[in-house]
C-alpha positions in Angstrom: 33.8 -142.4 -68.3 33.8 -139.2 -70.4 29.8 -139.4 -70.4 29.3 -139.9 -66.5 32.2 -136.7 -66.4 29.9 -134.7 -68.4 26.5 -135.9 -67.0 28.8 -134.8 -64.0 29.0 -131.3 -65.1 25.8 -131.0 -66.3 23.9 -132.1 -62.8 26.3 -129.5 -61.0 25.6 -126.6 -63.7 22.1 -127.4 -63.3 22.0 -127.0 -59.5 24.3 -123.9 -59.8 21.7 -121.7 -62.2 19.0 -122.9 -60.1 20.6 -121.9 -56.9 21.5 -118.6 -58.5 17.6 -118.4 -60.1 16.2 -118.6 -56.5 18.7 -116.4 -54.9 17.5 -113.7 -57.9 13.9 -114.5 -56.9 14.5 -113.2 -53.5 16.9 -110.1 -54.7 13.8 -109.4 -57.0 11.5 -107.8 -53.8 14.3 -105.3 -53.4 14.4 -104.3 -56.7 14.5 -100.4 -56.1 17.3 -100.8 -53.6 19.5 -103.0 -56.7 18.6 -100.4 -59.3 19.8 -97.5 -56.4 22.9 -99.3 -55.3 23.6 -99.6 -59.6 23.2 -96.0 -60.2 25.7 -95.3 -57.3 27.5 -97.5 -58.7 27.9 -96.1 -61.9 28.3 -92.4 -60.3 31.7 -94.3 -58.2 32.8 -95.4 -61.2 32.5 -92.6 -63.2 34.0 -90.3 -60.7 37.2 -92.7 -60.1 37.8 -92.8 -64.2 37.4 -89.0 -64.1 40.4 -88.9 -61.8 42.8 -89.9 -63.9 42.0 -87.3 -66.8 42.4 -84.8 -64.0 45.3 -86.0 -62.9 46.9 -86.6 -66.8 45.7 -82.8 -67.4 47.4 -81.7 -64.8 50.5 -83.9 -65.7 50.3 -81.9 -69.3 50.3 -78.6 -67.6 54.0 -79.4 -66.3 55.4 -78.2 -69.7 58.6 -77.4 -68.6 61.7 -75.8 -66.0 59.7 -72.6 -64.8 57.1 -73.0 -67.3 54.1 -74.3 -65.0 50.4 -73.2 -64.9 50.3 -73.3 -61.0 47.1 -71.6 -61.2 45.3 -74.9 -63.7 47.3 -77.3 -61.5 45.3 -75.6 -58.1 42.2 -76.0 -60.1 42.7 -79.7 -61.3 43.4 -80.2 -57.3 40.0 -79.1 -56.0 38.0 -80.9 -59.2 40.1 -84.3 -58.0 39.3 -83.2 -54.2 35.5 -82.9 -55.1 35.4 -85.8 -57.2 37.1 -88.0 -54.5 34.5 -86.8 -51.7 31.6 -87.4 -53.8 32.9 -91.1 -54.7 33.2 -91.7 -51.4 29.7 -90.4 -50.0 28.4 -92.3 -53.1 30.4 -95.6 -52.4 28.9 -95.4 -48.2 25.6 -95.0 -49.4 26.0 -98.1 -52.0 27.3 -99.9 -49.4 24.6 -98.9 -46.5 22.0 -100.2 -49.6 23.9 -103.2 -50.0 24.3 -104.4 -46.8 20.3 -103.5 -46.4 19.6 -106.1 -49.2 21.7 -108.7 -48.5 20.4 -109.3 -44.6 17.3 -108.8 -45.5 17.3 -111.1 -48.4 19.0 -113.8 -45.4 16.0 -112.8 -43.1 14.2 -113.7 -45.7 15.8 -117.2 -46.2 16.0 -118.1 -42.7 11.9 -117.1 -42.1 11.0 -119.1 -45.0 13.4 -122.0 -44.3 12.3 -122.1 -40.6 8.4 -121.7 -42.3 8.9 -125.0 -44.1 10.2 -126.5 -41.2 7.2 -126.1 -39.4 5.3 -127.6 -42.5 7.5 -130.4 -43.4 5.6 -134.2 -42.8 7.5 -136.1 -39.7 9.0 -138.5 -42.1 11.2 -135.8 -43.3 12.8 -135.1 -39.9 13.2 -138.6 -39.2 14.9 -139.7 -42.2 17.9 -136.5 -41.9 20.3 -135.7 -38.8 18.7 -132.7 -36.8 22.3 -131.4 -37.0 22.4 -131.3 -40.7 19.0 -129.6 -40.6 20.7 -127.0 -38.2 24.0 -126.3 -40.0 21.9 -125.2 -43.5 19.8 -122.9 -41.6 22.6 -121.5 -39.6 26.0 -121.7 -40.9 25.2 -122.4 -44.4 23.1 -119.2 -44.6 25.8 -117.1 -43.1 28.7 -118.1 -45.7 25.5 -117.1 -48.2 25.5 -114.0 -47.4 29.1 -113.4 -47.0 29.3 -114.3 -50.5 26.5 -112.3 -51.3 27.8 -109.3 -50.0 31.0 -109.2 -51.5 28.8 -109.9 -54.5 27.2 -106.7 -54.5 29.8 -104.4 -53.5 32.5 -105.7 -56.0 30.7 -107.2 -58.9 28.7 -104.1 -59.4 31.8 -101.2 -59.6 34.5 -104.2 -60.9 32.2 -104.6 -64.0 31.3 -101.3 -64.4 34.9 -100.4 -63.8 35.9 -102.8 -66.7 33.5 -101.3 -69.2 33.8 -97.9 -68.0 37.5 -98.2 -68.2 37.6 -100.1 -71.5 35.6 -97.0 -73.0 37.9 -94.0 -71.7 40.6 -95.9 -72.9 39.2 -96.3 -76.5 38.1 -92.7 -76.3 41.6 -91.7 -75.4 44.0 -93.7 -78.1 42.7 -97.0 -79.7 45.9 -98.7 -80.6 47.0 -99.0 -76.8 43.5 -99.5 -75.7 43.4 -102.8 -78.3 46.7 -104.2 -76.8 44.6 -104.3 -73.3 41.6 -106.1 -75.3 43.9 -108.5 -76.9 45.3 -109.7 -73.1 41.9 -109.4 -71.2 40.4 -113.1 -72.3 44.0 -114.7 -70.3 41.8 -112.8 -67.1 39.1 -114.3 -68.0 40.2 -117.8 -68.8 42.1 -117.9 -65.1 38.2 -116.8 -63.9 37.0 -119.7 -65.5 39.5 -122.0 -64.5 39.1 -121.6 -60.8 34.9 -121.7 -60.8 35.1 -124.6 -62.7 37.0 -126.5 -60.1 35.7 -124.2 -56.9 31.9 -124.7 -56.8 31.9 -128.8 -56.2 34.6 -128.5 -53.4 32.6 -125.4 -51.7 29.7 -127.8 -52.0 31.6 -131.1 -50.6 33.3 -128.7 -47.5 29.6 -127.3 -47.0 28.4 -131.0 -47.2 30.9 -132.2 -44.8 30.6 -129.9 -41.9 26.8 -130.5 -42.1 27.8 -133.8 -40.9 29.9 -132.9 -38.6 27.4 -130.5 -36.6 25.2 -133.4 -36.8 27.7 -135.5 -34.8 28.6 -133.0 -32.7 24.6 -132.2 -31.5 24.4 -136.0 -31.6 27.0 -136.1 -28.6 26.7 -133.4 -26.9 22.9 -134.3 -26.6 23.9 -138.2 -25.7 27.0 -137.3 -23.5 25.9 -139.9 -20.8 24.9 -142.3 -23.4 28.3 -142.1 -24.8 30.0 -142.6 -21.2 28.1 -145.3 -19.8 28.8 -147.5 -23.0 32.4 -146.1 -22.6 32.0 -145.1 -26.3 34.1 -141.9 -26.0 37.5 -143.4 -28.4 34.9 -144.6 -31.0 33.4 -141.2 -31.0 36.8 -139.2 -31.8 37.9 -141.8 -34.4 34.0 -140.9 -36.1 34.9 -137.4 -35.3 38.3 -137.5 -36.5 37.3 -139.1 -39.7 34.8 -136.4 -40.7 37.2 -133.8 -39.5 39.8 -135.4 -41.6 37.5 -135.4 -44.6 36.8 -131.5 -43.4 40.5 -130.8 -44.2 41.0 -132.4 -47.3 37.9 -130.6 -48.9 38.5 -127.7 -47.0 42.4 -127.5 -48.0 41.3 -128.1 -52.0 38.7 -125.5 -51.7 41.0 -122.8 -50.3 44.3 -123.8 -52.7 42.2 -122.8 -56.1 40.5 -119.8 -54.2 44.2 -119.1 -52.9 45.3 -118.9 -56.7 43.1 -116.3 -57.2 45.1 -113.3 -56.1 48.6 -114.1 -57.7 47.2 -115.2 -61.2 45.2 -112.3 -61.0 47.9 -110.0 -60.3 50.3 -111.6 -62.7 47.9 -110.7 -65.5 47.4 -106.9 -64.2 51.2 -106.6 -64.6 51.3 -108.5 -67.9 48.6 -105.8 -69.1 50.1 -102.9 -67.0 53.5 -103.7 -68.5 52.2 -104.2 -71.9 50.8 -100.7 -72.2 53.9 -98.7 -70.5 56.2 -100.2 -73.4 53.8 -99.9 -76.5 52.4 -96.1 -74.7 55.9 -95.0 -74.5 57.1 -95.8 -77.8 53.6 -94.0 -79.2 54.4 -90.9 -76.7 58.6 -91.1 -78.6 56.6 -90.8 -81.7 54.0 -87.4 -81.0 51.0 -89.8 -80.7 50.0 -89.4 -77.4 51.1 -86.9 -74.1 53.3 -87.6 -71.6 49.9 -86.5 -69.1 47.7 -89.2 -71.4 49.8 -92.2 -71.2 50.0 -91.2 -67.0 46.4 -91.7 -67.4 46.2 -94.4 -69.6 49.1 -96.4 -67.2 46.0 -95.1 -64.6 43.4 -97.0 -66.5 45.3 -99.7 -67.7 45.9 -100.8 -63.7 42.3 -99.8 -62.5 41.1 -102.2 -65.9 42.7 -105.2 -64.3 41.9 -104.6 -60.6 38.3 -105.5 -61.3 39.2 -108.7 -62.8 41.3 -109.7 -59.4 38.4 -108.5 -57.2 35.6 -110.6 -60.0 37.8 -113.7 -59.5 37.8 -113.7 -55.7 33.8 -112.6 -56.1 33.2 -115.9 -57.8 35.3 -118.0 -55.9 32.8 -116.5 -52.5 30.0 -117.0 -55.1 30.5 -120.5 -55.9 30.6 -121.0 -52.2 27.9 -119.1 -51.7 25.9 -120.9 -54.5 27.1 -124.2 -52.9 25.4 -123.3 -49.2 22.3 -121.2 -51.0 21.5 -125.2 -53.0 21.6 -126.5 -49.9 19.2 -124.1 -47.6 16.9 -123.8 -51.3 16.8 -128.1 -51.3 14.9 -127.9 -47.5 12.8 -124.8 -48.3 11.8 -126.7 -52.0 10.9 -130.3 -50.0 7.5 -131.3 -50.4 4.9 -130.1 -47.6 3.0 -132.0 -45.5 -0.3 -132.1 -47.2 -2.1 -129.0 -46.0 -5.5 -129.1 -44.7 -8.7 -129.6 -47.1 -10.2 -126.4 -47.6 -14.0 -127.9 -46.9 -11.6 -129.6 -43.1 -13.7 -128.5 -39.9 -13.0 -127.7 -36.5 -13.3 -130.3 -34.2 -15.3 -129.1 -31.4 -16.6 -130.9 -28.1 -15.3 -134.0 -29.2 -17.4 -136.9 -27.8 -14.7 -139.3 -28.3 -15.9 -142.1 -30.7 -12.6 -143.8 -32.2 -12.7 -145.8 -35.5 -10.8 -147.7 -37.4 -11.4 -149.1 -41.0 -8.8 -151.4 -42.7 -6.1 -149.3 -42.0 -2.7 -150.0 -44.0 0.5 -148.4 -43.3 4.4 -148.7 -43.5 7.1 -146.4 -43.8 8.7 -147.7 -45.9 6.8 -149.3 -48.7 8.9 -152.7 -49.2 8.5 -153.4 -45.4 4.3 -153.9 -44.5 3.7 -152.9 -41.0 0.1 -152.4 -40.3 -2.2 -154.0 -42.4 -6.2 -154.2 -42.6 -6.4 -152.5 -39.0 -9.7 -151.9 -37.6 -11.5 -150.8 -34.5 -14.2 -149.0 -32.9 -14.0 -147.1 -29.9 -17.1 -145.8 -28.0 -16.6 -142.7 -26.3 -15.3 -142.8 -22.7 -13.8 -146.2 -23.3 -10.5 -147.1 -22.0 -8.2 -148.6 -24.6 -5.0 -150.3 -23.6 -2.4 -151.4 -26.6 0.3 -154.3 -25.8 2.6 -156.5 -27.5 6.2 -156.7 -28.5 8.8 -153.8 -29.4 8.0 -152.9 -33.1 4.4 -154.5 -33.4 3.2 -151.1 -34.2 2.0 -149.2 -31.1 3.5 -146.0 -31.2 2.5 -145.8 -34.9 -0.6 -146.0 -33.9 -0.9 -143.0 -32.0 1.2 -141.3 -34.7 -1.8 -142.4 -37.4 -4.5 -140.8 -34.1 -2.9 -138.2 -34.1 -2.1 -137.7 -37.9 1.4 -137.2 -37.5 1.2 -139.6 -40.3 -1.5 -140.2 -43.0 -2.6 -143.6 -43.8 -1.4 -145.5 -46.9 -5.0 -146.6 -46.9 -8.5 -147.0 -45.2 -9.8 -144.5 -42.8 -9.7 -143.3 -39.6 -12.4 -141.4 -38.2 -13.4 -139.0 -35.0 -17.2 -138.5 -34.5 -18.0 -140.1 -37.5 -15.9 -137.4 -39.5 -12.8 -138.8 -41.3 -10.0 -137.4 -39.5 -8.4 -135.5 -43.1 -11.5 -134.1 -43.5 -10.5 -132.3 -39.7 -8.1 -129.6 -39.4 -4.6 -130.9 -37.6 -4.7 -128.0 -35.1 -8.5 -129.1 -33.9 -7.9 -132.9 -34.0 -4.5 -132.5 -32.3 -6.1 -130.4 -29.9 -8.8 -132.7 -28.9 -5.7 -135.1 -27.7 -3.7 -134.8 -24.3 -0.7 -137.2 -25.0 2.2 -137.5 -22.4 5.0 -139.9 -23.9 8.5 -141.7 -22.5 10.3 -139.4 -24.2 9.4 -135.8 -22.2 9.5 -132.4 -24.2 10.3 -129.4 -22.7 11.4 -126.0 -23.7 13.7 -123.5 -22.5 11.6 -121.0 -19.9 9.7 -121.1 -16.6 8.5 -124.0 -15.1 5.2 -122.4 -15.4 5.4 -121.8 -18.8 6.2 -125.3 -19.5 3.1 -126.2 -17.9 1.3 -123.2 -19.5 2.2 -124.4 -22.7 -1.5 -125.8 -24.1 -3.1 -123.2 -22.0 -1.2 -120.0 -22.3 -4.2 -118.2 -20.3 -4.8 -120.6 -17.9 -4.7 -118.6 -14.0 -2.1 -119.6 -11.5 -4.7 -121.5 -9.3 -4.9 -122.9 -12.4 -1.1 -123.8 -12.9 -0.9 -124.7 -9.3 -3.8 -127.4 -9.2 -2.4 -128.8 -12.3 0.8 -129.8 -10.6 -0.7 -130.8 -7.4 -2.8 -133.4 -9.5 0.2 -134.4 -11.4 2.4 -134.6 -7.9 4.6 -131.9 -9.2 4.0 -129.1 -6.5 5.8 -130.6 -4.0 8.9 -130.6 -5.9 8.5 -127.3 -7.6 8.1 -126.2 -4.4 11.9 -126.9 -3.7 13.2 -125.6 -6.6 15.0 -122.1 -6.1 12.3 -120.2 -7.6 9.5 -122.3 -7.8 7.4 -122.2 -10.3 9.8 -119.4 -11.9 12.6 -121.6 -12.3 14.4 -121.6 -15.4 14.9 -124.5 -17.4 16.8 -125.5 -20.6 15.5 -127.4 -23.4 16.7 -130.5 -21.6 15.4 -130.2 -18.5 18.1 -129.1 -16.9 19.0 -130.5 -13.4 15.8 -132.3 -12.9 15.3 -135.9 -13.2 13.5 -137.9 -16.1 10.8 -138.4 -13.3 10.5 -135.2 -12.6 10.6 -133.7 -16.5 7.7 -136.6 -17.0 5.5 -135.4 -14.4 5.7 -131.6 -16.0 4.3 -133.1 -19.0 1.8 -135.1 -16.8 0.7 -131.7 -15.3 0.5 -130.2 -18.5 -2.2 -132.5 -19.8 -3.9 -132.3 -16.3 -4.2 -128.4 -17.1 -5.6 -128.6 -20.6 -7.9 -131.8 -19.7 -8.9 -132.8 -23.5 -11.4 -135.2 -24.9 -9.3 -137.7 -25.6 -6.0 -139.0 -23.7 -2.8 -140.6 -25.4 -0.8 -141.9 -22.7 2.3 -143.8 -24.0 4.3 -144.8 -21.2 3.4 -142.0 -19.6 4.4 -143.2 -16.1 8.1 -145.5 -17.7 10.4 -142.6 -15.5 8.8 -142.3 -11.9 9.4 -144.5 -9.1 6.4 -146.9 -7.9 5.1 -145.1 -4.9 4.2 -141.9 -7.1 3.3 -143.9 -10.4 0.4 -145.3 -7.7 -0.7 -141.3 -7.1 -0.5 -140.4 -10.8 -2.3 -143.6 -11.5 -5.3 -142.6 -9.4 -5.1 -139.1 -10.8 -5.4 -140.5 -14.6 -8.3 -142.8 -13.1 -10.0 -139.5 -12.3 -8.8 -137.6 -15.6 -10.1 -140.5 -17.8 -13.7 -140.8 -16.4 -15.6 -139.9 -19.5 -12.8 -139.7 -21.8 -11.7 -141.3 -24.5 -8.4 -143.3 -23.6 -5.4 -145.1 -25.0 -3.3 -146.4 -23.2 0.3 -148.3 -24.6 1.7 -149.8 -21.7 5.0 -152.5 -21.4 4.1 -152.9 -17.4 0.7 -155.2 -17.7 -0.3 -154.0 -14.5 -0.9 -150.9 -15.1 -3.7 -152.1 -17.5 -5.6 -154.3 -16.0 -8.7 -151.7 -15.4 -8.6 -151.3 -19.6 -12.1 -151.2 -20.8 -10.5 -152.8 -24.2 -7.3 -154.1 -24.3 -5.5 -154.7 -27.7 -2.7 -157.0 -28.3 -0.7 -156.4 -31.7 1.9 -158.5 -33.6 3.4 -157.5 -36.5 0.7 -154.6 -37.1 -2.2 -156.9 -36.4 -4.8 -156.9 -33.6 -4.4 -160.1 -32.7 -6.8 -160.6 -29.6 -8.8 -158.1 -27.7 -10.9 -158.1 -24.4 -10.6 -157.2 -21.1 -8.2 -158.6 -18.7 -10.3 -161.4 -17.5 -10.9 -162.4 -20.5 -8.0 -162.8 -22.1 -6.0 -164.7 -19.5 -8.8 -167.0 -19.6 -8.4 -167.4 -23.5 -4.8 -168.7 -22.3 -3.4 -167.1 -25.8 -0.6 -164.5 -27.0 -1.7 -162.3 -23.7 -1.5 -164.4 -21.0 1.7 -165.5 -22.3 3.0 -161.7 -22.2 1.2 -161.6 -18.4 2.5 -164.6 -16.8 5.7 -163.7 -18.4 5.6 -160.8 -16.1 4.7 -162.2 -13.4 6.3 -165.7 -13.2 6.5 -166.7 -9.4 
């Protein structure tokens, strides 16, 4: 047990000094603004432990009934006036530079952590809960720079303060000045004890209400899901068992940061107490001044202030730290693989599909597509059935390289399709899925979206071959509706046919049409299925359809199981082959 405690330990030190490495690397590009904000720093400290001799001079010039130097006293007064206004211009301007590095440090965290998103492979997104993703770039990155704030303005002038002090005092009398030394490591053992136990409950809280944002976008995205299924109690138990784990890691988290203050304080008035007593009885015996100890009292409390303001510093740092591993561990994944330098543009795609003993799975202990392999001539019409899970959709997923072969080749032209830049290849495909994608704007930008230039007449003759005008037409600004993410108020017909009309604008190569037609009622499918008749005359097509009848005018139609091809032909001929196929068909149309 005492090894896996310190393997433990050494796993969260680890992740702790590289969290804090990375966070330095991006402090690093401001380094002119640190080494500013540290001089200022140095000037406010200065200043504030100038104060004090001021103040104990002025103290000494007291001597006695009737015997004061009002005329020193006035000047002590403006030198302390002077001092203070010049700490404070100095401690606004440290603070203006401080706040300048830390959100642009964030800015900086947030571009590249939204960068990497934009890179990651697909696999990466579907194996973590979107909002998890969103709670590390979002809140995570906030509590980040809350801590690193606080960082900046107190860990600069507390340790400064401590080693500024620590020096005026032993300048001033050493025998008080080593009573303070001798108490300072209790401060720093009550720092210690509360980091220790702070950073892995910052990191378990921070942990936690990834999950819960996750749950909560998860719901608030499936609300109708949820209700039709009448799965609203099982929800709030789920929810009230994260939010009951919230509590107790958020309670622990805040009880040793809680400690902070008192223990703290406790030692400043150990220390405060302990130089009062042993200054006084030096001050009985001639060894220091009545103005000097008022000073050194002075110094003595503005020694152990630092150390309270430190402890709560660390406590925001550990929490910091325990967000910054978590925004560092997306923005360190591993990238998609990037393009080959030698990749070209596809251009003018003729539309000649193959396939060479193609492997895949995603998961490599479950085979899913194994020694695949077709040729498609350009301008052929491919149609791909079979069973849920038989390996359709990863199909087009492998086409469109949202995926990369485990092994074998897929190839466009003749040109295998790694040796092609994503952006071209993707580019050469119009693809309208089940699932519709749109995002927040016009309607006309939606349909804009792979043709930002395209002219109104354009826009318009895209939606009338989609069947989308008329309907656009009756929205309360047309075509400058605004839409959410989610569509909004239109149906899953209608969000399907914006992405219908999107492809009709762009016109590509080479079509992916999965279920492109699953949401819209039979009379229009008949319309849109004439219009993709039209849109698929000289273009390369694939087709994955459930409904057989929407087929049966396939040029090639491929029937998968289990990740095989396991008969191809044309309609005709595969109902007369009486195999896997007619089964499917008949199955559909029984009586």
């Amino acid at each position: 047990m005492a090894t896996d405690h310190k393997g433990n330990n050494s796993v969260k030190g680890n992740s702790q000094m590289a969290a804090l490495r990375q966070v330095l690397r991006y402090i690093r590009r401001y380094w002119l603004l640190v080494g500013f904000s540290l001089i200022l720093a140095a000037v406010t400290v200065a200043l504030t432990l100038y104060i004090p001799i001021l103040t104990g001079d002025a103290v000494d010039l007291l001597i006695d009934k009737g015997l004061v130097d009002f005329s020193g006293i006035y000047s002590m007064m403006i030198k302390i006036g002077i001092a203070m206004a010049v700490t404070a211009a100095a401690q606004w301007v440290m603070n203006t530079c401080n706040n300048h590095i830390t959100y642009h440090v964030v800015k900086d965290i947030r571009e590249d952590a939204f960068h990497r998103l934009e890179q990651l492979p697909l696999k990466y997104l579907d194996a973590h809960a979107y909002g998890d993703i969103v709670s590390r770039v979002i809140a995570d990155v906030d509590t980040f720079a809350d801590g690193l704030l606080m960082g900046f303005t107190q860990l600069f002038t507390g340790v400064l303060t401590i080693l500024g002090t620590l020096l005026f005092m032993l300048i001033t009398n050493i025998p008080i000045a080593l009573v303070v030394v001798c108490i300072t490591p209790v401060s720093f053992l009550v720092a210690r004890f509360i980091a220790t136990r702070t950073y892995k409950m910052f990191k378990q809280q921070s942990e936690t209400r990834g999950e819960q944002t996750s749950l909560i976008e998860e719901m608030i995205g499936n609300q109708k899901v949820v209700k039709t299924f009448s799965r609203e109690e099982a929800v709030r138990s789920q929810f009230a068992e994260i939010n009951g784990r919230l509590e107790k890691c958020s309670l622990k988290a805040i009880f040793f940061s809680s400690i902070t203050n008192p223990a703290t304080r406790f030692v400043n008035s150990l220390v405060y107490a302990s130089v009062g007593i042993f200054g006084a009885f030096v001050a009985i015996s001639g060894g220091i001044s009545v103005g000097r100890l008022s000073c050194f009292l002075s110094y003595a409390n503005q020694y152990t202030k630092p150390f309270n303001e430190i402890s709560g510093v660390v406590t925001e740092l550990q929490n910091a730290l325990a967000c910054a591993s978590r925004i560092f561990r997306l923005i360190d994944e591993e990238p998609q693989t990037p393009d080959s330098p030698e990749a070209r543009m596809l251009t003018d795609a003729k539309g000649n599909v193959s396939l060479e003993n193609v492997y895949f799975s995603y998961v490599p202990e479950r085979k899913l597509i194994e020694n695949f392999n077709l040729e498609v001539k350009p301008g052929q019409r491919v149609a791909i059935v079979g069973p849920t899970g038989c390996g359709k959709t990863t199909l087009i997923n492998l086409l469109m390289r949202f995926y990369d072969v485990d092994s074998g080749r897929i190839a466009v032209d003749g040109t295998e399709i790694r040796e092609i830049t994503r952006g071209s290849l993707r580019t050469s495909y119009g693809m309208v899925l089940q699932e519709t994608w749109l995002r927040a704007g016009t309607i006309r930008d939606n349909i804009r979206m792979g043709k930002p230039d395209a002219s109104e007449e354009e826009v318009v003759q895209a939606a009338k071959a989609a069947h989308a005008h008329s309907f656009i037409k009756r929205l309360p600004e047309g075509y400058d509706t605004l839409i959410t993410e989610d569509g909004g108020s239109l149906s899953q017909g209608q969000k399907q046919l914006l992405c219908i009309a999107r492809v009709m604008l762009c016109l590509p190569p080479m079509l992916i049409l999965d279920e492109a037609t699953s949401s819209i009622d039979t009379r229009t499918e008949l319309r849109i299925q004439n219009a993709f008749a039209k849109m698929m005359e000289g273009r390369t097509s694939f087709i994955v359809a459930h409904r057989l009848s929407t087929i049966q005018e396939a040029d090639i139609i491929l029937v998968m199981k289990d990740g095989n091809i396991i008969e191809q032909g044309s309609h005709e001929t595969l109902l007369a082959k009486n195999g896997f196929y007619a089964t499917l068909y008949h199955s559909q149309f029984a009586g």
